[in-house]
N, C-alpha and C positions, 0 to 999 in steps of 0.2 A: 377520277375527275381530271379531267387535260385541263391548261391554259385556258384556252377558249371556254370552256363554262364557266368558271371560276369569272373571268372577263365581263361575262353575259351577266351573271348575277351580282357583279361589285356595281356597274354599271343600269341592271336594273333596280336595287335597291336605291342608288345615286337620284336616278325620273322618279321614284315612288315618292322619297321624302321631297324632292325641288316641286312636286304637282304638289301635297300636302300644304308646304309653305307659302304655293301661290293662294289658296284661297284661306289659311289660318296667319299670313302676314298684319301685322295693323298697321304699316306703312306700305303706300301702292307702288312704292319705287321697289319697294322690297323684293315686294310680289313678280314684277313685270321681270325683274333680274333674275328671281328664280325658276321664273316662265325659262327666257334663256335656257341656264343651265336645265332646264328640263329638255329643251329640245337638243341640245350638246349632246346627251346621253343616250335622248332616242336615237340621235346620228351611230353615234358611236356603238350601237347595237346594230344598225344598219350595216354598218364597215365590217360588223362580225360576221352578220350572213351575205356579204360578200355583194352589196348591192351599193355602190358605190356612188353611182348617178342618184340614187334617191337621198344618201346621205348627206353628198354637197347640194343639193336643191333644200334640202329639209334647214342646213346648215346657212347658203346663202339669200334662200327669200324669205326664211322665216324671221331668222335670226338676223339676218344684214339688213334687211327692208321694213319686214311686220313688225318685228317687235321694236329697232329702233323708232317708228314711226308713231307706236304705242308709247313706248317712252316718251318720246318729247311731250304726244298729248296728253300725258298723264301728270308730265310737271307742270306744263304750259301754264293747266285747267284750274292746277292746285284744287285736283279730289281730295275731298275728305270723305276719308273712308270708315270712318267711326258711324257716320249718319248713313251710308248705306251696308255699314253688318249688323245695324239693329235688328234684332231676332234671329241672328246666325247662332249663338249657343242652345237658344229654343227649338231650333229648328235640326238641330245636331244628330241627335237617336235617330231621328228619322230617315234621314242621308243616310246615315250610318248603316242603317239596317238595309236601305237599297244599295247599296255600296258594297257590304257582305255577300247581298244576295246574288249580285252584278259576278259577283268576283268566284263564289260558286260555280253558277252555269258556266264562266269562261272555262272555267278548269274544267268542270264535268266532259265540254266539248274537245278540249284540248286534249284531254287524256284518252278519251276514245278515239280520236281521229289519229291522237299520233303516240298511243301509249308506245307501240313494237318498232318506230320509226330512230335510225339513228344517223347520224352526220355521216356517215363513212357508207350511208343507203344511197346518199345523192348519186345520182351519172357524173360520172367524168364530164368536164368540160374542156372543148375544144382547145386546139392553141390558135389563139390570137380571139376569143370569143370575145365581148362588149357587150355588158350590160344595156348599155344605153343606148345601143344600136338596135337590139334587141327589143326592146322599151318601145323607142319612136317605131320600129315598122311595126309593132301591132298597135301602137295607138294609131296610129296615121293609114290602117289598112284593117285587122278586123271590127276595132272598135274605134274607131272613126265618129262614126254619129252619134255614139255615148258619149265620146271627147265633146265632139260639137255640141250636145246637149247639154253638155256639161256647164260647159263656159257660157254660156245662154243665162239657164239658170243663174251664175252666180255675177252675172251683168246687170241682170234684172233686180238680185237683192241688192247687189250694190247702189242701183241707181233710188229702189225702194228706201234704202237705210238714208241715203243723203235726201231724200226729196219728206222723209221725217222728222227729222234733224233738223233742217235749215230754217230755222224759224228766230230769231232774236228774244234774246232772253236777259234778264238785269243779273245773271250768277255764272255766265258766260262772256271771257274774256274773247274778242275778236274783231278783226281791223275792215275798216270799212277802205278797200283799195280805191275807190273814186275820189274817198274825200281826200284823201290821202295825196292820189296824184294832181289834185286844185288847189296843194297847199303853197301858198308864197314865202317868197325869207321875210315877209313883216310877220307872216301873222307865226311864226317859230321863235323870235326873239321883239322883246318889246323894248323901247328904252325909256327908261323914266327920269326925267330932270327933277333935282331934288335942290332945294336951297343951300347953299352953303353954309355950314354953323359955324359960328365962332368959335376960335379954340379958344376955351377955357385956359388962365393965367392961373399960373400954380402958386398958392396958398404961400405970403412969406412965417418959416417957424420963427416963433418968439424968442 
């Protein structure tokens, strides 16, 4: 066993328990942090098979943009997450047992497709070769209108998710920017005229 597996598997075990802890966390700050390092990991397996452009994309939109953006909303909102894991331990075996079964089939397929297959099988690659050059001309030339369909679809849910969401709600913290920019410096500090009290003369002792 070389470096590199021994790598692959500190590293895969690493994303197994950070995914675990995002949904068995009971604080959602926990969670969304161990989200993070889950996606650290899967970079970092990325960098082993030598795919470099997907590891800094996975590394800076997910982690530098998604998840900081998930963070904020997740403190902003102050979820409580106690009231939406009710029935998560009930619900447990059954995960469970789809989760096993999930984890079966991947391997059944894995091991068939790549039981005789070994790292040192790969072709040679070129000098001066780019992943990421590689990458953009077949997106941008065979699969081109997957791409374009792609981002279609996920404009559409996006605009789906905000156009369900945006409704006013009394357990939803959020800034009304109109009234906001009609505010004047009276109505941010008030003054109040108060009468002036006599100072109290201090008691002579006996």
């Amino acid at each position: 066993m070389d470096a590199q597996t021994i790598l692959f598997y500190v590293f895969a075990l690493i994303t197994v328990y950070a995914a675990l802890r995002v949904v068995t966390s009971r604080n959602a700050v926990h969670a969304v942090l161990h989200l993070v390092l889950t996606f650290f990991s899967a970079a970092c397996i990325w960098m082993l098979m030598e795919a470099e452009f997907l590891a800094i994309v996975l590394v800076l939109v997910y982690v530098g943009a998604v998840m900081v953006l998930f963070l904020f909303v997740v403190m902003m909102l102050d979820i409580r997450i106690d009231s939406a894991r009710q029935g998560f331990w009930n619900n447990l075996p059954a995960a469970a047992f789809v989760g096993v079964v999930i984890i079966l089939e991947l391997a059944v397929v894995l091991v068939h497709s790549f039981s005789g297959v070994k790292g040192t099988d790969a072709p040679a690659l070129p000098e001066g070769y780019s992943n990421t050059e590689t990458l953009g001309r077949l997106l941008y030339t065979d699969y081109v209108y997957p791409f374009e369909l792609a981002g279609v679809i996920l404009l559409v849910a996006m605009i789906a998710a905000i156009a369900l969401t945006l409704r006013k709600r009394k357990d939803v913290r959020y800034n009304n920017p109109s009234q906001a920019v009609r505010t004047k410096a009276a109505d941010r500090v008030r003054l109040v005229k108060m009468p002036a009290a006599p100072r109290a003369t201090p008691t002579e002792k006996s």
